[in-house]
N, C-alpha and C positions, 0 to 999 in steps of 0.2 A: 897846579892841581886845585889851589882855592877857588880859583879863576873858572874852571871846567864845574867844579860843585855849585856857585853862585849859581851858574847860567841854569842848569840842570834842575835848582830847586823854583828858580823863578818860572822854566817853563813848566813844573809842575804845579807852581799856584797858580799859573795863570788859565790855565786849563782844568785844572779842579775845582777853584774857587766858584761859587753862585756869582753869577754877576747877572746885569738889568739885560733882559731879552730885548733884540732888537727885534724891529716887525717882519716877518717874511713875506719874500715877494709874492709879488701873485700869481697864481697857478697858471701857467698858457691854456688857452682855450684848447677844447680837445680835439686832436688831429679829425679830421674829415672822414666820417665812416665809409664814404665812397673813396677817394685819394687810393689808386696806383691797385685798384680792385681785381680780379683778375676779367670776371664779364665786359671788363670793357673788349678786349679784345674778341668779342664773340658780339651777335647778332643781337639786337635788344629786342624788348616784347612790345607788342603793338598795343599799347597803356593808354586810353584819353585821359584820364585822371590829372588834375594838376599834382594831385601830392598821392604818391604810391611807394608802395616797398613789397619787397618780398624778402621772408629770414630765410636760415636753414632752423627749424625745429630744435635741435639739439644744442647747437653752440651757438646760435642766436647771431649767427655772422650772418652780414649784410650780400644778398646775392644780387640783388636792382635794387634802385632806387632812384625818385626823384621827387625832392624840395622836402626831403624825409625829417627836414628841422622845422620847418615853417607852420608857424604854429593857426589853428582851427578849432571848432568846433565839433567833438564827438560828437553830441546827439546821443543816440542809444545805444554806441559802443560801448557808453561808460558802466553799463551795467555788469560788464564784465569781469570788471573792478569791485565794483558790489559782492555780484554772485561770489565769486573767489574771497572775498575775506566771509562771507557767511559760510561756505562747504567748509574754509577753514577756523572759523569761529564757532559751531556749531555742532552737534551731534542731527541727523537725518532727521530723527523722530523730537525732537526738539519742539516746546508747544511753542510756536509765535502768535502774541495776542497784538488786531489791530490797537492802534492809539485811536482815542477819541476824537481827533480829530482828521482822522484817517481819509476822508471825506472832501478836505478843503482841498488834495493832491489833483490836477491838471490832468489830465486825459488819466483817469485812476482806472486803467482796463480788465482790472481784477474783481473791480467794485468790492471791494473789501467793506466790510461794517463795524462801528466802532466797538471792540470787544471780541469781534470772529476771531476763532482759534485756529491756526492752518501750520501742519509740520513743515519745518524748515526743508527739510527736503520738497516737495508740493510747493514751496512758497519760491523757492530757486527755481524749477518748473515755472511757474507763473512769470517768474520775473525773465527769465533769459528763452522762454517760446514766445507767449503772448507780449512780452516787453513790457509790462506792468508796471506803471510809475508807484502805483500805490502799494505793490509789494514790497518794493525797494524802500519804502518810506514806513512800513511798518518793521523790515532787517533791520536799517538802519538806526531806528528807535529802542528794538529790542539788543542791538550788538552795544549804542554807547550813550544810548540816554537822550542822544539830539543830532541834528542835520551836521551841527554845526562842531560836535564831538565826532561825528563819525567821518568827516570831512578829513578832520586829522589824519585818522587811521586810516584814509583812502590815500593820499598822500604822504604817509607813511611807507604802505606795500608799495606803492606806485616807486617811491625810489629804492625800494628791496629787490625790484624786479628792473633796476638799471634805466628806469628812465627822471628821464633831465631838464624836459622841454615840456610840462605839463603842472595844471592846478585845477585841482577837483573843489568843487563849493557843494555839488549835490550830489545825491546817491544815485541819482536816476536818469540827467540828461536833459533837462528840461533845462531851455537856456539862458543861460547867464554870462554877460563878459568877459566875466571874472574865471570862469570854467572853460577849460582848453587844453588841447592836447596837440601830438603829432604824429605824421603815419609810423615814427620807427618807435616810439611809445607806447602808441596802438598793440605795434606788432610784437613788444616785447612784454606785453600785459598779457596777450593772446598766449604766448609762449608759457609765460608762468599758468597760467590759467589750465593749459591742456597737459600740464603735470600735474594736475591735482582730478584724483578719480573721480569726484561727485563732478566734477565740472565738466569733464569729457564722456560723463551717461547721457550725462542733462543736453550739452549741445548738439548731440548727434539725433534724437530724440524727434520726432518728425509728429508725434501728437501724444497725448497724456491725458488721464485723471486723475487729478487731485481729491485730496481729501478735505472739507473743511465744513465749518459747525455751522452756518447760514449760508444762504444761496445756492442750496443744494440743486439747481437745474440749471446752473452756471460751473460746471466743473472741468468736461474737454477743454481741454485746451491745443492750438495749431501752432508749430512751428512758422517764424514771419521768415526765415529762410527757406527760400522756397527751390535753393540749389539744392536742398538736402534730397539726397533718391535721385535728383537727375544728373548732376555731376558726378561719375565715378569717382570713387576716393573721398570726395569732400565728406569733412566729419565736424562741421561745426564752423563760426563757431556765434558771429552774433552783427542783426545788421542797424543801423541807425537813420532819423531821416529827422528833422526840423527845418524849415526854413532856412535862419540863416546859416546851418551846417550842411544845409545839400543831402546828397545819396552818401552814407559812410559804407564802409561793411570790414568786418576783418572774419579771415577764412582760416581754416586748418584742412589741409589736403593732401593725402599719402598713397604711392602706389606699391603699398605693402614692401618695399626695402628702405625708401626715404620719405621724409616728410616736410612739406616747407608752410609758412603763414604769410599771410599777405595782408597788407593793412592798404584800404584807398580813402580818402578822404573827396568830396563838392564832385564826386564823380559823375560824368553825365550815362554811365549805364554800367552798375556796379558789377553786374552778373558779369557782363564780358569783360569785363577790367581782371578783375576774381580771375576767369577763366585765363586771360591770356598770361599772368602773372603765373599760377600755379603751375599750367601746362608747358611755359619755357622753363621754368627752373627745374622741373621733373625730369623735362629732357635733356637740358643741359649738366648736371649736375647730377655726383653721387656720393653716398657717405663712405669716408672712409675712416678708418681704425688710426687715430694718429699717436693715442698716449695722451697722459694728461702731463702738462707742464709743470717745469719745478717751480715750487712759492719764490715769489721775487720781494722786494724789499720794497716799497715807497712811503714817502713824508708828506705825510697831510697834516698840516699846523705842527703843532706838539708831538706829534702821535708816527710812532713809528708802523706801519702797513704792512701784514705780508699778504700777499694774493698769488694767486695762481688760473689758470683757462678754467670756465665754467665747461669742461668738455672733455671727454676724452676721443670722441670721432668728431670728425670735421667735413661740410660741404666743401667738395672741390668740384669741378669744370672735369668733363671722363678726359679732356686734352693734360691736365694736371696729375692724370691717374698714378705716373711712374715717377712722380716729383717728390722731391723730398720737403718735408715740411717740418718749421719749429715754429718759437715762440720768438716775439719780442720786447720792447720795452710797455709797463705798463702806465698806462696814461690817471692819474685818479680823478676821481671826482672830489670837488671842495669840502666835502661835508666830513667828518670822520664816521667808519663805518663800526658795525658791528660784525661780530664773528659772523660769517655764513651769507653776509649782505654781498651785493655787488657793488664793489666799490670803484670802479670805471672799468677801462677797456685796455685789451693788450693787443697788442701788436701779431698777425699771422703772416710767415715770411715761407712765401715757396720758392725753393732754390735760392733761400737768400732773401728773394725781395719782398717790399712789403707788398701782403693781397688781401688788403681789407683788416678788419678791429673784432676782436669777439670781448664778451664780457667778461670781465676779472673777478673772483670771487675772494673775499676776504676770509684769511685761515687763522689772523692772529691781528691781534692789534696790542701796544707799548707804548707809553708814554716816553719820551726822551725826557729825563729830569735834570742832565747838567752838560753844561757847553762838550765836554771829555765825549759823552757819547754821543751828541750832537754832532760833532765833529769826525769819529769815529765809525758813526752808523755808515755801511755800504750803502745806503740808495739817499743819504741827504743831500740837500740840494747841495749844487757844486756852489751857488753865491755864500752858503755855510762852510763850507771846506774851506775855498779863497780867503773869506773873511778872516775864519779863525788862526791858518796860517798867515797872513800878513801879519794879524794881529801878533801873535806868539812869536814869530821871526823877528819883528821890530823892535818889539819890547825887550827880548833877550838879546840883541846887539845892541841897543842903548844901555842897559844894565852893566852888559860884556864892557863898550867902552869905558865907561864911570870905573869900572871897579877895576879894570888897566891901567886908567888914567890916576885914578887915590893910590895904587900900588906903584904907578913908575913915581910919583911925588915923593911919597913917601920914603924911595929907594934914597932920592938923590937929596 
Protein backbone atom coordinates (compact mmCIF):
# COMPACT_ATOMS: atom_id res chain seq x y z
CA UNK A 1 0.00 0.00 0.00
CA UNK A 2 3.05 2.37 0.92
CA UNK A 3 4.63 1.14 -2.10
CA UNK A 4 1.37 2.15 -4.54
CA UNK A 5 1.08 5.81 -2.45
CA UNK A 6 5.15 6.52 -3.19
CA UNK A 7 4.68 5.79 -6.74
CA UNK A 8 1.42 7.88 -7.06
CA UNK A 9 2.75 10.96 -5.19
CA UNK A 10 6.11 10.94 -7.39
CA UNK A 11 3.99 10.79 -10.60
CA UNK A 12 2.19 13.66 -9.19
CA UNK A 13 5.44 15.87 -8.73
CA UNK A 14 6.61 15.04 -11.41
CA UNK A 15 4.06 16.15 -13.66
CA UNK A 16 2.99 19.21 -11.52
CA UNK A 17 6.13 20.42 -10.48
CA UNK A 18 7.76 23.69 -12.93
CA UNK A 19 10.62 22.14 -14.43
CA UNK A 20 13.24 23.84 -17.29
CA UNK A 21 11.25 23.72 -20.81
CA UNK A 22 12.89 21.97 -23.33
CA UNK A 23 13.03 23.45 -26.94
CA UNK A 24 10.25 22.43 -29.30
CA UNK A 25 10.74 20.89 -32.41
CA UNK A 26 10.28 22.54 -35.37
CA UNK A 27 7.18 22.94 -37.21
CA UNK A 28 7.14 20.82 -40.66
CA UNK A 29 6.96 22.97 -43.52
CA UNK A 30 3.22 23.28 -44.68
CA UNK A 31 1.83 20.48 -46.64
CA UNK A 32 1.61 21.54 -50.52
CA UNK A 33 -1.64 23.68 -51.27
CA UNK A 34 -1.64 21.88 -54.59
CA UNK A 35 -0.99 17.94 -53.04
CA UNK A 36 -3.86 15.29 -54.01
CA UNK A 37 -6.29 18.64 -55.19
CA UNK A 38 -9.17 17.50 -56.89
CA UNK A 39 -8.57 19.59 -60.53
CA UNK A 40 -5.97 17.54 -61.10
CA UNK A 41 -8.21 15.01 -62.40
CA UNK A 42 -10.05 17.48 -64.83
CA UNK A 43 -8.57 19.45 -67.81
CA UNK A 44 -6.24 22.45 -66.81
CA UNK A 45 -6.55 26.06 -68.16
CA UNK A 46 -4.53 27.30 -71.01
CA UNK A 47 -2.14 29.70 -68.53
CA UNK A 48 1.33 31.27 -70.20
CA UNK A 49 2.08 32.82 -66.95
CA UNK A 50 5.04 31.23 -65.12
CA UNK A 51 3.56 31.91 -61.65
CA UNK A 52 -0.52 31.67 -61.63
CA UNK A 53 -3.35 30.65 -59.31
CA UNK A 54 -6.87 30.82 -59.25
CA UNK A 55 -9.04 30.78 -55.34
CA UNK A 56 -12.40 30.15 -54.77
CA UNK A 57 -13.55 33.68 -53.31
CA UNK A 58 -15.01 32.28 -50.17
CA UNK A 59 -12.94 29.75 -48.57
CA UNK A 60 -9.80 30.75 -50.31
CA UNK A 61 -9.21 27.13 -51.52
CA UNK A 62 -6.84 26.52 -54.05
CA UNK A 63 -8.54 25.53 -57.47
CA UNK A 64 -5.13 25.84 -60.17
CA UNK A 65 -2.16 26.61 -59.54
CA UNK A 66 1.31 26.99 -60.71
CA UNK A 67 4.91 27.84 -58.84
CA UNK A 68 2.07 29.60 -56.41
CA UNK A 69 5.24 29.81 -53.72
CA UNK A 70 7.85 31.28 -55.86
CA UNK A 71 8.60 34.36 -54.83
CA UNK A 72 8.43 37.92 -57.33
CA UNK A 73 7.94 41.11 -57.71
CA UNK A 74 4.39 42.81 -57.37
CA UNK A 75 4.79 45.96 -58.89
CA UNK A 76 1.40 47.69 -58.55
CA UNK A 77 -0.54 44.88 -57.12
CA UNK A 78 0.87 45.96 -53.82
CA UNK A 79 -1.42 48.81 -53.68
CA UNK A 80 -3.94 46.53 -52.83
CA UNK A 81 -2.56 46.07 -49.64
CA UNK A 82 -2.37 49.71 -49.25
CA UNK A 83 -5.81 50.65 -50.35
CA UNK A 84 -7.35 47.83 -47.79
CA UNK A 85 -5.54 49.00 -44.71
CA UNK A 86 -6.68 52.73 -45.63
CA UNK A 87 -10.83 51.79 -46.46
CA UNK A 88 -9.96 50.11 -43.20
CA UNK A 89 -8.03 52.68 -41.31
CA UNK A 90 -10.11 55.46 -42.28
CA UNK A 91 -13.42 57.18 -42.37
CA UNK A 92 -14.39 58.05 -46.58
CA UNK A 93 -14.60 61.74 -45.80
CA UNK A 94 -11.25 61.62 -43.89
CA UNK A 95 -9.10 65.00 -44.66
CA UNK A 96 -5.57 63.49 -46.10
CA UNK A 97 -3.04 66.23 -46.23
CA UNK A 98 0.01 65.76 -48.83
CA UNK A 99 3.70 65.63 -46.96
CA UNK A 100 6.09 68.12 -47.96
CA UNK A 101 7.83 66.25 -49.61
CA UNK A 102 5.12 64.56 -51.58
CA UNK A 103 6.98 65.54 -54.78
CA UNK A 104 10.32 63.44 -54.42
CA UNK A 105 7.76 60.03 -55.02
CA UNK A 106 8.73 58.26 -58.63
CA UNK A 107 6.17 58.31 -61.27
CA UNK A 108 3.83 60.50 -58.65
CA UNK A 109 0.56 60.23 -61.31
CA UNK A 110 -1.67 62.02 -58.96
CA UNK A 111 0.82 65.00 -58.90
CA UNK A 112 -0.20 65.71 -55.43
CA UNK A 113 1.28 69.10 -53.94
CA UNK A 114 2.82 69.56 -50.77
CA UNK A 115 -0.13 70.49 -48.40
CA UNK A 116 -3.30 69.47 -50.98
CA UNK A 117 -6.11 68.27 -48.97
CA UNK A 118 -7.83 65.01 -50.86
CA UNK A 119 -10.68 62.62 -48.81
CA UNK A 120 -9.52 59.39 -48.19
CA UNK A 121 -12.16 57.96 -50.04
CA UNK A 122 -10.97 60.27 -53.63
CA UNK A 123 -7.42 59.38 -52.39
CA UNK A 124 -8.27 55.38 -52.61
CA UNK A 125 -9.76 56.29 -56.04
CA UNK A 126 -6.61 57.80 -57.09
CA UNK A 127 -4.43 55.16 -55.71
CA UNK A 128 -6.20 51.88 -56.94
CA UNK A 129 -7.66 53.50 -60.84
CA UNK A 130 -4.89 55.79 -61.75
CA UNK A 131 -2.17 53.69 -59.66
CA UNK A 132 -0.84 56.74 -58.06
CA UNK A 133 2.44 56.31 -56.30
CA UNK A 134 2.12 59.47 -54.77
CA UNK A 135 -1.23 58.76 -53.10
CA UNK A 136 -0.11 55.85 -51.48
CA UNK A 137 2.80 57.81 -50.03
CA UNK A 138 0.70 60.58 -48.68
CA UNK A 139 -1.97 57.24 -46.90
CA UNK A 140 0.86 55.98 -45.86
CA UNK A 141 2.14 59.08 -44.02
CA UNK A 142 -1.13 60.08 -42.91
CA UNK A 143 -2.02 56.15 -41.43
CA UNK A 144 1.76 55.62 -39.48
CA UNK A 145 3.98 58.59 -39.59
CA UNK A 146 6.63 56.87 -42.26
CA UNK A 147 7.30 54.40 -45.14
CA UNK A 148 8.92 52.63 -42.82
CA UNK A 149 6.07 52.41 -39.85
CA UNK A 150 3.66 51.66 -42.36
CA UNK A 151 5.67 48.94 -43.77
CA UNK A 152 4.91 47.27 -40.51
CA UNK A 153 1.31 47.48 -40.68
CA UNK A 154 1.50 46.20 -44.34
CA UNK A 155 2.96 43.23 -43.24
CA UNK A 156 1.11 42.88 -40.43
CA UNK A 157 -2.45 42.54 -42.52
CA UNK A 158 -0.52 40.72 -45.02
CA UNK A 159 -0.23 37.78 -42.51
CA UNK A 160 -4.00 38.38 -41.06
CA UNK A 161 -5.06 37.68 -44.56
CA UNK A 162 -2.92 34.09 -44.45
CA UNK A 163 -0.04 34.88 -46.34
CA UNK A 164 3.56 33.45 -45.74
CA UNK A 165 5.73 33.95 -48.73
CA UNK A 166 5.81 37.78 -48.85
CA UNK A 167 7.66 41.39 -47.47
CA UNK A 168 6.48 44.79 -48.16
CA UNK A 169 9.15 47.63 -47.79
CA UNK A 170 6.76 50.25 -49.79
CA UNK A 171 3.32 51.37 -49.83
CA UNK A 172 3.17 51.62 -53.59
CA UNK A 173 5.26 49.10 -55.62
CA UNK A 174 8.02 50.85 -56.82
CA UNK A 175 10.86 48.38 -56.84
CA UNK A 176 12.83 47.24 -54.31
CA UNK A 177 14.58 43.68 -53.58
CA UNK A 178 13.69 43.65 -50.64
CA UNK A 179 9.81 43.81 -51.61
CA UNK A 180 8.18 40.57 -52.86
CA UNK A 181 5.45 38.62 -52.97
CA UNK A 182 3.67 35.38 -54.56
CA UNK A 183 0.65 34.65 -56.81
CA UNK A 184 -1.20 32.51 -53.81
CA UNK A 185 -0.40 35.95 -51.49
CA UNK A 186 -1.43 37.93 -54.21
CA UNK A 187 -4.66 36.13 -54.36
CA UNK A 188 -5.29 35.87 -50.81
CA UNK A 189 -4.78 39.76 -50.26
CA UNK A 190 -7.23 40.14 -53.38
CA UNK A 191 -9.62 37.90 -51.25
CA UNK A 192 -9.36 39.92 -48.07
CA UNK A 193 -9.57 43.07 -50.05
CA UNK A 194 -13.11 42.13 -51.94
CA UNK A 195 -14.64 41.71 -48.30
CA UNK A 196 -14.22 45.03 -47.53
CA UNK A 197 -17.03 47.40 -49.06
CA UNK A 198 -14.94 50.66 -49.75
CA UNK A 199 -12.57 48.31 -51.68
CA UNK A 200 -15.07 46.42 -53.90
CA UNK A 201 -16.86 50.30 -55.03
CA UNK A 202 -13.55 51.47 -55.77
CA UNK A 203 -12.32 48.36 -57.96
CA UNK A 204 -15.24 47.92 -60.07
CA UNK A 205 -15.20 51.58 -60.83
CA UNK A 206 -14.22 52.23 -64.48
CA UNK A 207 -13.75 56.31 -64.10
CA UNK A 208 -14.23 58.90 -61.26
CA UNK A 209 -13.86 62.51 -59.89
CA UNK A 210 -12.26 63.36 -57.22
CA UNK A 211 -12.28 65.93 -55.00
CA UNK A 212 -9.16 67.95 -54.05
CA UNK A 213 -7.90 71.48 -52.92
CA UNK A 214 -5.22 72.17 -55.86
CA UNK A 215 -5.02 70.89 -59.38
CA UNK A 216 -8.38 71.38 -59.78
CA UNK A 217 -8.25 70.46 -63.93
CA UNK A 218 -6.57 67.24 -62.93
CA UNK A 219 -9.51 65.38 -61.21
CA UNK A 220 -11.03 62.44 -63.77
CA UNK A 221 -9.48 59.83 -63.14
CA UNK A 222 -9.40 56.19 -65.75
CA UNK A 223 -9.43 52.88 -64.59
CA UNK A 224 -5.69 51.09 -65.85
CA UNK A 225 -7.91 47.84 -65.83
CA UNK A 226 -9.08 47.92 -68.95
CA UNK A 227 -11.07 44.36 -68.57
CA UNK A 228 -13.39 46.25 -66.54
CA UNK A 229 -16.88 46.48 -68.95
CA UNK A 230 -15.34 44.08 -71.39
CA UNK A 231 -15.09 41.00 -69.38
CA UNK A 232 -18.61 39.83 -68.24
CA UNK A 233 -18.47 39.41 -64.55
CA UNK A 234 -15.00 40.87 -63.94
CA UNK A 235 -15.47 43.23 -60.86
CA UNK A 236 -11.95 44.40 -60.11
CA UNK A 237 -9.64 44.22 -58.98
CA UNK A 238 -5.89 45.78 -59.49
CA UNK A 239 -3.22 45.39 -62.31
CA UNK A 240 0.88 45.96 -61.88
CA UNK A 241 3.69 46.48 -64.35
CA UNK A 242 7.65 47.47 -63.72
CA UNK A 243 10.37 46.13 -65.37
CA UNK A 244 11.80 43.77 -63.27
CA UNK A 245 8.21 42.46 -62.15
CA UNK A 246 6.82 42.03 -65.72
CA UNK A 247 2.73 42.09 -66.53
CA UNK A 248 1.09 41.37 -62.86
CA UNK A 249 -2.60 41.57 -62.53
CA UNK A 250 -4.97 39.93 -59.71
CA UNK A 251 -8.83 39.67 -60.81
CA UNK A 252 -12.17 39.17 -58.89
CA UNK A 253 -14.80 37.53 -61.36
CA UNK A 254 -18.38 36.21 -60.51
CA UNK A 255 -21.14 34.75 -62.55
CA UNK A 256 -23.70 35.92 -60.04
CA UNK A 257 -23.85 32.28 -58.03
CA UNK A 258 -19.94 32.00 -57.58
CA UNK A 259 -16.96 33.75 -57.54
CA UNK A 260 -13.27 33.12 -57.92
CA UNK A 261 -9.73 35.44 -57.88
CA UNK A 262 -6.85 34.87 -59.88
CA UNK A 263 -3.46 36.18 -59.17
CA UNK A 264 -0.54 35.85 -62.43
CA UNK A 265 2.66 37.14 -61.89
CA UNK A 266 5.97 38.20 -65.36
CA UNK A 267 2.89 37.23 -67.43
CA UNK A 268 3.41 37.59 -71.07
CA UNK A 269 -0.42 38.66 -71.81
CA UNK A 270 -2.15 39.17 -68.43
CA UNK A 271 -5.74 39.73 -70.10
CA UNK A 272 -5.75 36.19 -71.49
CA UNK A 273 -4.11 34.47 -68.60
CA UNK A 274 -7.06 36.48 -66.35
CA UNK A 275 -9.41 35.17 -68.82
CA UNK A 276 -8.43 31.70 -69.21
CA UNK A 277 -8.12 31.21 -65.32
CA UNK A 278 -11.47 32.80 -64.48
CA UNK A 279 -13.53 31.23 -67.23
CA UNK A 280 -12.13 27.37 -66.39
CA UNK A 281 -12.85 27.67 -62.70
CA UNK A 282 -16.41 29.18 -63.43
CA UNK A 283 -17.10 26.22 -65.45
CA UNK A 284 -15.56 23.73 -63.63
CA UNK A 285 -16.57 24.46 -60.20
CA UNK A 286 -19.57 25.41 -58.01
CA UNK A 287 -20.23 26.52 -54.43
CA UNK A 288 -21.67 24.46 -52.21
CA UNK A 289 -23.35 24.81 -48.58
CA UNK A 290 -20.72 22.61 -46.48
CA UNK A 291 -21.15 23.76 -42.73
CA UNK A 292 -18.57 25.44 -40.88
CA UNK A 293 -16.02 23.07 -38.98
CA UNK A 294 -15.60 22.35 -35.51
CA UNK A 295 -12.54 24.55 -33.73
CA UNK A 296 -9.60 22.10 -33.56
CA UNK A 297 -6.79 22.31 -31.02
CA UNK A 298 -3.07 23.13 -32.28
CA UNK A 299 0.42 24.06 -30.37
CA UNK A 300 2.39 26.83 -31.64
CA UNK A 301 5.37 27.39 -29.27
CA UNK A 302 3.72 27.92 -25.71
CA UNK A 303 0.47 28.70 -26.88
CA UNK A 304 -2.23 26.42 -27.15
CA UNK A 305 -4.48 27.25 -30.77
CA UNK A 306 -8.06 26.72 -31.51
CA UNK A 307 -9.00 27.27 -35.29
CA UNK A 308 -11.54 26.28 -37.29
CA UNK A 309 -12.50 26.66 -41.73
CA UNK A 310 -12.58 30.31 -42.67
CA UNK A 311 -15.91 29.03 -44.42
CA UNK A 312 -19.00 27.69 -44.31
CA UNK A 313 -19.60 26.95 -48.42
CA UNK A 314 -16.86 25.32 -50.28
CA UNK A 315 -15.68 25.34 -54.21
CA UNK A 316 -16.01 21.83 -55.40
CA UNK A 317 -15.55 20.32 -59.20
CA UNK A 318 -19.99 19.85 -60.36
CA UNK A 319 -18.23 15.87 -60.62
CA UNK A 320 -17.74 16.33 -56.56
CA UNK A 321 -21.50 17.73 -56.34
CA UNK A 322 -22.92 14.42 -54.45
CA UNK A 323 -19.76 13.87 -52.31
CA UNK A 324 -19.41 14.12 -49.03
CA UNK A 325 -17.25 16.61 -47.63
CA UNK A 326 -15.32 17.35 -43.96
CA UNK A 327 -12.50 18.86 -42.44
CA UNK A 328 -9.13 17.80 -41.54
CA UNK A 329 -5.98 18.27 -39.72
CA UNK A 330 -4.89 21.87 -39.25
CA UNK A 331 -1.43 22.71 -40.39
CA UNK A 332 -0.27 26.19 -38.27
CA UNK A 333 1.71 28.72 -39.07
CA UNK A 334 5.11 29.50 -36.76
CA UNK A 335 4.10 32.70 -35.44
CA UNK A 336 1.32 32.65 -32.63
CA UNK A 337 -1.90 34.30 -33.76
CA UNK A 338 -4.48 36.52 -32.57
CA UNK A 339 -8.06 35.90 -31.96
CA UNK A 340 -9.74 36.26 -35.55
CA UNK A 341 -6.19 36.03 -37.47
CA UNK A 342 -5.56 33.19 -39.90
CA UNK A 343 -3.36 31.14 -38.35
CA UNK A 344 -2.58 28.35 -41.24
CA UNK A 345 -4.39 25.96 -43.29
CA UNK A 346 -6.74 22.94 -42.64
CA UNK A 347 -7.05 20.21 -44.34
CA UNK A 348 -10.52 19.50 -47.06
CA UNK A 349 -11.25 15.81 -47.38
CA UNK A 350 -13.87 14.69 -50.03
CA UNK A 351 -15.05 11.18 -49.46
CA UNK A 352 -12.36 10.98 -47.15
CA UNK A 353 -9.55 12.11 -49.03
CA UNK A 354 -7.41 14.93 -49.06
CA UNK A 355 -8.54 17.80 -52.02
CA UNK A 356 -6.53 20.65 -51.28
CA UNK A 357 -6.01 23.28 -47.92
CA UNK A 358 -8.36 26.19 -46.94
CA UNK A 359 -7.35 28.73 -44.30
CA UNK A 360 -7.71 28.25 -40.61
CA UNK A 361 -9.12 30.83 -38.63
CA UNK A 362 -8.09 31.34 -34.93
CA UNK A 363 -11.09 31.30 -32.26
CA UNK A 364 -9.10 31.20 -29.01
CA UNK A 365 -5.72 31.20 -28.13
CA UNK A 366 -3.82 29.72 -24.16
CA UNK A 367 -0.98 29.84 -23.04
CA UNK A 368 0.10 26.25 -21.69
CA UNK A 369 1.97 27.18 -18.22
CA UNK A 370 3.02 23.61 -16.83
CA UNK A 371 4.26 20.25 -18.28
CA UNK A 372 0.45 18.57 -16.66
CA UNK A 373 -1.34 20.39 -19.41
CA UNK A 374 1.47 20.33 -21.86
CA UNK A 375 1.09 16.85 -21.67
CA UNK A 376 -2.58 16.64 -21.39
CA UNK A 377 -3.62 19.23 -24.11
CA UNK A 378 -5.35 17.21 -27.13
CA UNK A 379 -3.46 18.59 -30.04
CA UNK A 380 0.28 18.80 -28.30
CA UNK A 381 2.86 17.60 -30.15
CA UNK A 382 3.15 13.74 -29.92
CA UNK A 383 7.34 14.51 -29.28
CA UNK A 384 5.59 16.23 -25.98
CA UNK A 385 3.39 13.31 -24.96
CA UNK A 386 6.37 10.60 -25.63
CA UNK A 387 8.62 12.73 -23.90
CA UNK A 388 6.58 13.43 -20.83
CA UNK A 389 5.45 9.77 -20.62
CA UNK A 390 8.99 8.18 -20.81
CA UNK A 391 9.83 10.71 -18.57
CA UNK A 392 7.01 9.97 -15.84
CA UNK A 393 7.12 5.88 -16.53
CA UNK A 394 11.02 5.82 -15.76
CA UNK A 395 11.11 7.95 -12.93
CA UNK A 396 8.18 6.13 -11.11
CA UNK A 397 9.71 2.52 -11.74
CA UNK A 398 13.11 3.68 -10.45
CA UNK A 399 11.46 5.24 -7.40
CA UNK A 400 9.10 1.93 -7.34
CA UNK A 401 12.27 -0.23 -7.45
CA UNK A 402 14.48 1.80 -4.36
CA UNK A 403 11.52 1.77 -2.25
CA UNK A 404 10.85 -2.31 -2.75
CA UNK A 405 14.40 -2.77 -2.50
CA UNK A 406 14.84 -0.42 1.28
CA UNK A 407 11.52 -2.36 2.16
CA UNK A 408 12.65 -6.02 1.23
CA UNK A 409 16.15 -4.98 3.47
CA UNK A 410 14.59 -3.73 5.88
CA UNK A 411 12.18 -6.88 6.16
CA UNK A 412 15.05 -9.32 6.27
Amino acid sequence: MRGTLAIAALLFLATAAPSRRLPLPKLPPPPDPLANITWRTIPEPPVKAPMAIVIDAVSGRVLWGRNIEVQSYPASTTKILTGLLLAENTAPDDRIRAPKDVQTIGEASLHLMPGEVVPSQDLLYGMMLRSANDACYAAAVHMAGSVDQFAQMMNARASLAGCTHSNFVNPNGLHDPNHYTCVHDLALLGRAAMRNGRMREVVRTTNYTITRSTNLLDRWIKNHNVLLGAEPGLKGIKTGYTVPAGRCFVGYQSNGKYSVITAVMKSPDWRTDHKALARWALAQFELREVGRSEPSKVRIGEYEVSAKADCADLALTRLDANETVSFGNITPFSTVPEKGEVCGTIAVLVNGKPSGRIPAICTDVNKVTSPLQMMTTSAAPKQWNILWVALVTGLASVMGWIFLNVRSRTSS
